[in-house]
C-alpha atoms as one frame of an Amber mdcrd trajectory, in Angstrom:
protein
  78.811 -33.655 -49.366  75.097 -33.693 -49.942  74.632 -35.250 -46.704  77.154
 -32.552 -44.665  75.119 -29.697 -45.965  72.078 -31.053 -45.307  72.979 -31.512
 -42.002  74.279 -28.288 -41.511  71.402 -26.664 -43.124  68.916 -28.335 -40.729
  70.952 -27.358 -38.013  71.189 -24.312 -38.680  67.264 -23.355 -39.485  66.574
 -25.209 -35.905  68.629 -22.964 -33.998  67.304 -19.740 -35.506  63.359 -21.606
 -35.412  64.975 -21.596 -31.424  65.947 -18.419 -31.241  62.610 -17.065 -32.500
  61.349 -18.115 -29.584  63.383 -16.384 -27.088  61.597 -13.146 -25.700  64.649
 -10.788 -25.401  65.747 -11.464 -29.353  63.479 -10.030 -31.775  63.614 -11.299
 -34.928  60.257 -11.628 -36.510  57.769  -8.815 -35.404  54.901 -10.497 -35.986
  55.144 -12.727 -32.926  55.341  -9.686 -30.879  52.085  -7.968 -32.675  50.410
 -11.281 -31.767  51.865 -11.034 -28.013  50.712  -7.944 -27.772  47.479  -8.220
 -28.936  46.847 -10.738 -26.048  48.099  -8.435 -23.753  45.970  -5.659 -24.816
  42.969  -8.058 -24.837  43.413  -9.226 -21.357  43.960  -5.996 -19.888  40.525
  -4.789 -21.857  38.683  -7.832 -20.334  40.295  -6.841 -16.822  38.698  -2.846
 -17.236  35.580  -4.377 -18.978  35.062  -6.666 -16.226  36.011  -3.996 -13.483
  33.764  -1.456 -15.088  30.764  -3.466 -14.987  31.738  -4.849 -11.373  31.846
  -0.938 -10.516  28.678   0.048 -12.444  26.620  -2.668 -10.685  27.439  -1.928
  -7.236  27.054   1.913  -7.689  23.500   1.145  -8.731  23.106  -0.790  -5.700
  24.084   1.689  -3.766  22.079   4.408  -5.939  18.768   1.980  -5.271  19.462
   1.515  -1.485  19.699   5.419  -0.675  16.527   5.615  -3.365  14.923   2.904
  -1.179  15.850   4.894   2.177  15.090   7.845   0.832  11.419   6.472   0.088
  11.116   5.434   3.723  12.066   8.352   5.094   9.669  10.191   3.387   6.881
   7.796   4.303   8.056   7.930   7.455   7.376  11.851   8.001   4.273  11.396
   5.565   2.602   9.199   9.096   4.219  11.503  11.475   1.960  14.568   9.820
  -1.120  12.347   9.320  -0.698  11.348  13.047  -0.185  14.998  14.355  -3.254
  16.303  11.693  -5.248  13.488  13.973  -4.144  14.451  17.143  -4.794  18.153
  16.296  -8.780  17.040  15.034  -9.166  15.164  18.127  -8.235  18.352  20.128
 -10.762  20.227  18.225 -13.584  18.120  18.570 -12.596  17.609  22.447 -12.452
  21.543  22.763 -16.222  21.342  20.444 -17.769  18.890  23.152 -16.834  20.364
  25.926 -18.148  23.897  24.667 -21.358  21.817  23.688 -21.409  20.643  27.562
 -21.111  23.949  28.782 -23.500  25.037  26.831 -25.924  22.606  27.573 -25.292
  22.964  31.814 -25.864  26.409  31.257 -29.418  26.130  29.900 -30.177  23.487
  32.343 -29.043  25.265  35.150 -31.591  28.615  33.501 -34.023  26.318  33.089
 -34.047  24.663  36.279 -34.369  27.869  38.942 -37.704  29.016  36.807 -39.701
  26.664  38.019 -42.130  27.722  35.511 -42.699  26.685  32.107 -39.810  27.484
  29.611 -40.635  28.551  25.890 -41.449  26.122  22.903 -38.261  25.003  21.528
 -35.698  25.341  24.575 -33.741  22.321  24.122 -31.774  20.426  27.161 -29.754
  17.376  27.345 -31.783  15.535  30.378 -35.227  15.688  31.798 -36.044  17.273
  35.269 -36.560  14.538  38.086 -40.482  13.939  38.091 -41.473  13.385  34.454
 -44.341  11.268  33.539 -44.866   9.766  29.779 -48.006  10.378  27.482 -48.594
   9.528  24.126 -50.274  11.973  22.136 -51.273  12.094  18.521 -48.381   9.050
  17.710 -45.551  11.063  19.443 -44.168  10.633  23.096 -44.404  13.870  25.454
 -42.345  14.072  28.820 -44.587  16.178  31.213 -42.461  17.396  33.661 -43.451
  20.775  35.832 -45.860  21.716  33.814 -43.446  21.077  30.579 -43.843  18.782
  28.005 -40.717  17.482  26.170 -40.379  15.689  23.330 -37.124  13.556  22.452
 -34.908  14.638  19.537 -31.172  14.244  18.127 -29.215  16.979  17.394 -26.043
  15.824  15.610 -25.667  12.231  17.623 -26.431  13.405  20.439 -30.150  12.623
  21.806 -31.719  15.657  23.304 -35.160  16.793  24.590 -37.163  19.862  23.179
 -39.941  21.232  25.184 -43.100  21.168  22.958 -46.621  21.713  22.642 -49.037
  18.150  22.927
């Protein structure tokens, strides 16, 4: 009879060690806890790994609209600097060509006279006629009974009548 119960016995204990295994029969809770707990672990690693999936291509997208952002402005920062050029080159266009007038129009005084003009008249080019002397170290244009001497004003070379 040992032997029977024995038997028995071992059978029995295998098919409950059996039935523990089956999903839809819960006998011990602890192999549950466990299940769940490796559930709840993968579904952490899933959000965990979506998060950070998420977080890395907002801040992408965050740097690329910084990074367009930056060009833009550079790109209006040239525009300005290019019209603030534009609008200096007017100017000193509009500055020279006042400077031309100005300078036609005392040539043109100048030039019906016929006489001598006063020390210090200044005009951009000598009358047709002029002879060169050197007097005292400096050059002299005599032209008409003028003498001019050669001077810059600003970059611009100019002649000054003068006394020898």
């Amino acid at each position: 009879m040992k032997t029977k119960s024995k038997i028995a016995v071992l059978g029995v204990c295998t098919i409950l060690m059996l039935l523990m295994d089956l999903p839809f029969l819960q006998l011990v809770e602890e192999a549950e806890a466990i299940a769940g707990v490796r559930r709840r672990t993968a579904r952490r690693t899933a959000v965990v790994v979506g998060s950070a999936t998420a977080a890395s291509a907002s801040a992408a997208t965050a740097s690329a609209n910084q990074q367009a952002a930056a060009a833009q402005q550079q790109a209006a920062t040239a525009t300005a600097e290019a019209e603030a050029a534009k609008q200096q080159a007017a100017a000193a266009q509009a500055e020279a060509e006042a400077y031309k007038q100005q300078a036609a129009a005392a040539q043109a005084a100048a030039a019906p006279a016929g006489g001598t003009l006063p020390i210090g008249t200044v005009v951009t080019a000598l009358p047709a006629g002029c002879t060169t002397m050197n007097s005292g170290g400096v050059e002299y244009h005599s032209c008409g009974g003028n003498y001019y001497r050669a001077a810059f004003q600003g970059s611009q070379l100019v002649y000054v009548t003068a006394q020898p």
